[in-house]
C-alpha positions as CSV (number, residue, x, y, z in Angstrom):
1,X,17.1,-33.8,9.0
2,X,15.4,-31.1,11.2
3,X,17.8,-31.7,13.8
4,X,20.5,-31.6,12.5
5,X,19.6,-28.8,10.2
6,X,19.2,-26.6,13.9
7,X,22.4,-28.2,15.3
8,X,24.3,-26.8,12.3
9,X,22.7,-23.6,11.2
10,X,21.4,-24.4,7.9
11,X,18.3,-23.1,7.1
12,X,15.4,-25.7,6.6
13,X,11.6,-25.4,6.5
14,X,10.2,-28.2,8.5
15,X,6.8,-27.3,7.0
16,X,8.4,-29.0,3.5
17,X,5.9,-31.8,3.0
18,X,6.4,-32.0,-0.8
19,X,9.7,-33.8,-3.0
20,X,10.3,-32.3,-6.1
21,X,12.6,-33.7,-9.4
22,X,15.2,-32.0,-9.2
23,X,16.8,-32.9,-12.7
24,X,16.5,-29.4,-14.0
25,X,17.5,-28.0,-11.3
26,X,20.9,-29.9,-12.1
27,X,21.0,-29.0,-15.4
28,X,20.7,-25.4,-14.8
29,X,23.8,-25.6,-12.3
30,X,25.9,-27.5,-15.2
31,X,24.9,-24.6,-17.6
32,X,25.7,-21.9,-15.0
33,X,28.9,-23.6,-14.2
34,X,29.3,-22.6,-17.8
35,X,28.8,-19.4,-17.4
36,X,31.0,-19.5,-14.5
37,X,28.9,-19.4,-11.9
38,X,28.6,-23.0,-10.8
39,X,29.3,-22.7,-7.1
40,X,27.3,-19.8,-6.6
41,X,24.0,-21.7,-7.9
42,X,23.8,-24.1,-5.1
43,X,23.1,-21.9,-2.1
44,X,20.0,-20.2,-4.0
45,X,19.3,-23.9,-5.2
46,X,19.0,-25.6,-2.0
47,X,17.5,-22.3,-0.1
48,X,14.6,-22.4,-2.7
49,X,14.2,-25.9,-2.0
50,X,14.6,-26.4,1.5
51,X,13.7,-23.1,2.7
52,X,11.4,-21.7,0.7
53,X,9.9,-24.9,-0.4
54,X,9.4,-24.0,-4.1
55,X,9.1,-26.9,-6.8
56,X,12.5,-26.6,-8.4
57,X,11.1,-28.5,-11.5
58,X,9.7,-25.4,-12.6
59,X,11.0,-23.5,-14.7
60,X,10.4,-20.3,-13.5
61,X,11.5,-20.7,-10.6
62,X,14.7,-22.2,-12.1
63,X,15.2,-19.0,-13.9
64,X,14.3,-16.3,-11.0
65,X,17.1,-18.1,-9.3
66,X,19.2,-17.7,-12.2
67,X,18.3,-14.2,-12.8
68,X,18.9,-13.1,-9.3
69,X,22.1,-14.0,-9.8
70,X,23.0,-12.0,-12.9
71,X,22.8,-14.9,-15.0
72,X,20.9,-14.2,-18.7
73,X,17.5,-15.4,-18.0
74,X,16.7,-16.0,-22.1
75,X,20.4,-18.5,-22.2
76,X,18.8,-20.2,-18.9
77,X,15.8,-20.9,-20.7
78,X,17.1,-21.7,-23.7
79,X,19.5,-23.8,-21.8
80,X,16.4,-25.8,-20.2
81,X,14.6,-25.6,-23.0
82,X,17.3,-27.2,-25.5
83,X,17.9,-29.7,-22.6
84,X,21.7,-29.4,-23.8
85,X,23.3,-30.1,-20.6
86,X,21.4,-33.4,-20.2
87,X,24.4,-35.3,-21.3
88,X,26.7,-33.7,-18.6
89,X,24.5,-34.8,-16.2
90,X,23.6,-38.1,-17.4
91,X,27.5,-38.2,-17.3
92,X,27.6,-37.3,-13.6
93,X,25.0,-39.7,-12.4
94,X,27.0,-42.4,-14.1
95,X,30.0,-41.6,-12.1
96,X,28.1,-41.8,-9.4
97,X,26.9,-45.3,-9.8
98,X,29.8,-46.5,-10.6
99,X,31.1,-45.0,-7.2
100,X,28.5,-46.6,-6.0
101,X,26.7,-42.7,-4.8
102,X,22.9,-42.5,-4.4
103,X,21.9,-40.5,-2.2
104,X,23.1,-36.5,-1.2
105,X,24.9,-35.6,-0.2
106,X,27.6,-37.8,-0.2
107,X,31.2,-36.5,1.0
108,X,33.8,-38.6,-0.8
109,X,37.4,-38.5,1.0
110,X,40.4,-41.2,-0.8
111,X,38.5,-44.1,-0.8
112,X,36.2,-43.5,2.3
113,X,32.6,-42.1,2.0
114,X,29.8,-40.4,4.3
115,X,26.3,-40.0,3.2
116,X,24.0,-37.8,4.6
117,X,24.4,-34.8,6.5
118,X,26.8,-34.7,9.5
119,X,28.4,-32.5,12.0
120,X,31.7,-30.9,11.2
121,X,33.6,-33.4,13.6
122,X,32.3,-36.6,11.7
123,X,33.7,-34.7,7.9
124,X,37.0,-33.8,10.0
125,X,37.5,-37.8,11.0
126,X,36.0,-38.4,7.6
127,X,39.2,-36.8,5.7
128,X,41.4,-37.4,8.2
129,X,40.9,-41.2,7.8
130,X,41.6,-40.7,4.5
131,X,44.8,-39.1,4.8
């Protein structure tokens, strides 16, 4: 991933010896996509992760990274708290199995798929083998 990470830009902390759960991590995105702010959660998402090689199950940090981006941090909580967007996501990873998904990231084009991170060039071929 290092690699790759360098070949394309994205920022990546080699020194990340540690996985984290992740699941409320992706129950704070379904809640923020909510609030409206569902595509801007995963840049701050995967920096704290990947960069800044925080433990995303935590729910402070889950809620600095909602705060920062002008999201109410008492909904977040209560949000993560309640667990009330388990279901959503329960709901997404069953789509995924049935799609056969499981691993990310996973770029589905028609009926064609890449997993794992690529260059550019291989997602270009990817959707245009598709169309």
């Amino acid at each position: 991933m290092k690699a790759l990470a360098d070949e394309e830009g994205l920022p990546y902390n080699s020194e990340r010896n540690m996985s984290y759960n992740s699941r409320l991590a992706q129950e704070l995105a379904k809640w923020a996509e909510s609030k409206g702010k569902g595509y801007e959660i995963h840049d701050p998402l995967f920096r704290a992760y990947f960069v800044g090689v925080k433990n995303i199950a935590q729910p402070e940090i889950l809620l600095d990274i909602a705060g920062r981006l002008g999201l109410p941090r008492d909904e977040a909580m209560e949000a993560l708290e309640s667990r009330s967007f388990k279901a959503a996501v329960d709901e997404d990873w069953r789509r995924c199995a049935k799609l056969g998904i499981n691993a990310v990231p996973t770029f589905l084009a028609g009926r064609y798929a890449l997993v794992g991170a690529h260059p550019y060039e291989e997602l270009e071929r990817l959707v245009q083998r598709a169309a």
